[in-house]
C-alpha beads as a LAMMPS data file, in Angstrom:
LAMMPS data file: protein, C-alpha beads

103 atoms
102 bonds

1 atom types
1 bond types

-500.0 500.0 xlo xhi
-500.0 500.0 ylo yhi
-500.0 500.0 zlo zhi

Masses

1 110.0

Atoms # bond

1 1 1 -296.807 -317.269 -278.578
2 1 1 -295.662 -315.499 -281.725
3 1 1 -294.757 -318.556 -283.966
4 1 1 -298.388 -320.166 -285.527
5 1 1 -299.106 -323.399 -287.072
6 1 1 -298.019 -323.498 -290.765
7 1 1 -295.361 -321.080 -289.853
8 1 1 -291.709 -321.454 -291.600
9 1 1 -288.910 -321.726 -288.837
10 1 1 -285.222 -322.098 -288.791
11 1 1 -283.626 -324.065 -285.668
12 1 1 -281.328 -322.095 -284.096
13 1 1 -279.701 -324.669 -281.418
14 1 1 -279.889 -328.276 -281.202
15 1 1 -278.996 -331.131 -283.131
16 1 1 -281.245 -329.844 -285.679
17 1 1 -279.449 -326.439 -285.990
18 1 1 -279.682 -324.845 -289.186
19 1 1 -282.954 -326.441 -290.491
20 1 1 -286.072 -325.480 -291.942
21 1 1 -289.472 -326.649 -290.998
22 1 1 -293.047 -326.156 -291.125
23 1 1 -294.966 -325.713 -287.763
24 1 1 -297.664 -328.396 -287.355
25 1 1 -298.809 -328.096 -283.829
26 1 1 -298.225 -325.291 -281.052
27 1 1 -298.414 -326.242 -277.715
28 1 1 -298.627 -323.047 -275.735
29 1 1 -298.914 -324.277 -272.070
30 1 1 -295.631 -326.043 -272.597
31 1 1 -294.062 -323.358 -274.637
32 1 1 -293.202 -325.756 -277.434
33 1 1 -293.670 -326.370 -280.881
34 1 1 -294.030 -329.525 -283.509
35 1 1 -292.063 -329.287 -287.107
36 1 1 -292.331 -330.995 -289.983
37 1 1 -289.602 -334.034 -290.407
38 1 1 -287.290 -332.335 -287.838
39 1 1 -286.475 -334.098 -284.087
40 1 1 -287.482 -337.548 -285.391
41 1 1 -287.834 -340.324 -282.626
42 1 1 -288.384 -343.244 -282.433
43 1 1 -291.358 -344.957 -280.445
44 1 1 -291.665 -348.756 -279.389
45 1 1 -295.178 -349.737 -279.897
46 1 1 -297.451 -352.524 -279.664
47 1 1 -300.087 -353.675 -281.963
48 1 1 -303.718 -352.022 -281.365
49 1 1 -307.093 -352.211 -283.450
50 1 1 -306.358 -349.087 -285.441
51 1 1 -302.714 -349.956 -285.056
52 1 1 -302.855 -353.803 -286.442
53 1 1 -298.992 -354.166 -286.700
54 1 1 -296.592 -352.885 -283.586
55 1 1 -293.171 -351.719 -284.402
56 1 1 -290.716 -349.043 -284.114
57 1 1 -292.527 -346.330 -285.477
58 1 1 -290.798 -342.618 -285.978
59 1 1 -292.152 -339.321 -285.459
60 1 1 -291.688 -335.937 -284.304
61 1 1 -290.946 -334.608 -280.352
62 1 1 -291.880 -331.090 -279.893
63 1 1 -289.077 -328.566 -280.083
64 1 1 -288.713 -325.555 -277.249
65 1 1 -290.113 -322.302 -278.949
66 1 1 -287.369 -320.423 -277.615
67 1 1 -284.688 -322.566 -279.984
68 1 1 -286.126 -321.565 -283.339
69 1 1 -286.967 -318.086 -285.107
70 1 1 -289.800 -317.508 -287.583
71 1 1 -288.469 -316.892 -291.330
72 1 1 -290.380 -314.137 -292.762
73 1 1 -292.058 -315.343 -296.273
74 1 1 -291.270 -311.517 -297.824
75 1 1 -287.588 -311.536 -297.145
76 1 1 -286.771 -315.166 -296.303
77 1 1 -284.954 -314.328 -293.436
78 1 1 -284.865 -315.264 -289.444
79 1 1 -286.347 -312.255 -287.671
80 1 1 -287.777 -311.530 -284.686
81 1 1 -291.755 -310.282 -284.396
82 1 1 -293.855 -307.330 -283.535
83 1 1 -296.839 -306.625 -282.746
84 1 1 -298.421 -303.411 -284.924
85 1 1 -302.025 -302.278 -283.927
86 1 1 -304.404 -301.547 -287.252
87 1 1 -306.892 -298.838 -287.288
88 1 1 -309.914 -301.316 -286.717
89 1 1 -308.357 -302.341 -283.206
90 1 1 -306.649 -306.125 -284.189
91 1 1 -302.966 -306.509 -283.666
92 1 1 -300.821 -308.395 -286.595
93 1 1 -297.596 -309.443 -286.313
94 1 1 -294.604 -307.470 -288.091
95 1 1 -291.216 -308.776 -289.442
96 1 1 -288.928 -306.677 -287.727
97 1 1 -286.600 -306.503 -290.174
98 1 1 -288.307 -305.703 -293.485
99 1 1 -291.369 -304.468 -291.740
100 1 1 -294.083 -306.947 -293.793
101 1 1 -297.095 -308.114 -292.457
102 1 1 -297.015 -311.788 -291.391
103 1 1 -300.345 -313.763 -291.286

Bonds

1 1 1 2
2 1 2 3
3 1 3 4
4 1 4 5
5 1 5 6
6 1 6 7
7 1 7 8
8 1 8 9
9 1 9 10
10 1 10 11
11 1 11 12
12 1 12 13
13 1 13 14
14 1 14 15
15 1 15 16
16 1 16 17
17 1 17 18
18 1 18 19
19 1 19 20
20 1 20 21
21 1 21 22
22 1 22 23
23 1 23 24
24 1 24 25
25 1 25 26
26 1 26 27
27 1 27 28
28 1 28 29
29 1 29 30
30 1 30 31
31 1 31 32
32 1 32 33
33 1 33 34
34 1 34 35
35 1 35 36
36 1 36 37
37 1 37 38
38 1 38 39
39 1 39 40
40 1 40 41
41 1 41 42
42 1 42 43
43 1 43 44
44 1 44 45
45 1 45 46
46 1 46 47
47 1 47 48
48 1 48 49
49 1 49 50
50 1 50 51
51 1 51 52
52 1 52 53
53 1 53 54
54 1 54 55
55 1 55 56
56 1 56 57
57 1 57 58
58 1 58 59
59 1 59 60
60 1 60 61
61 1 61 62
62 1 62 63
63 1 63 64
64 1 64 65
65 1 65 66
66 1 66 67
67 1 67 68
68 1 68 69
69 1 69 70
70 1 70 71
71 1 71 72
72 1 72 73
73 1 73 74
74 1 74 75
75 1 75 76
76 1 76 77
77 1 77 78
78 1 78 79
79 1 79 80
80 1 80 81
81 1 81 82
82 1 82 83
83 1 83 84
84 1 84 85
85 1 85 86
86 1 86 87
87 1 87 88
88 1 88 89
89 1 89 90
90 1 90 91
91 1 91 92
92 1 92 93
93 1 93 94
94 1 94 95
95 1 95 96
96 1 96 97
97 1 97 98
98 1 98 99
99 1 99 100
100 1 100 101
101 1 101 102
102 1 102 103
């Protein structure tokens, strides 16, 4: 996957389109990603020892990876990625559009 946890992403479809977020979880095998305050649900649950009081409690569903684009942090723009070998051998992904390094 190109997008990484503590990435900046803008939704690009959905009823979230438009929005900024910051990545919190990546879930590869599923191709999907968790952002910060974005896709709120809402989850019936029942009272448990570390849970003492049940509820409606509200948090995040995973979004697909394919609906939102990484904003780069030098130009603050959605862009796609590269992938630019350095001379030791590792690979670090490249804003396509301004040509920075992301990490």
């Amino acid at each position: 996957m190109q997008i990484k946890k503590n990435d900046t992403v803008l939704v690009t479809t959905g009823k979230e389109k438009g929005k900024r977020g910051r990545v919190i979880a990546v879930y590869p095998q599923e191709n999907r990603v968790l952002i910060e305050k974005l896709n709120m649900i809402k989850r019936h649950t029942k009272p448990t020892q570390q849970l003492r009081q049940g509820g409606i409690v509200e948090k995040e569903a995973p979004i697909s990876a394919a609906n939102v684009k990484l904003i780069c942090s030098k130009c603050d723009k959605p862009t796609t990625i590269s992938r630019k070998a350095q001379g030791d051998g590792t690979r670090v992904r490249v804003c396509n559009t301004c040509e920075a390094t992301l990490e």
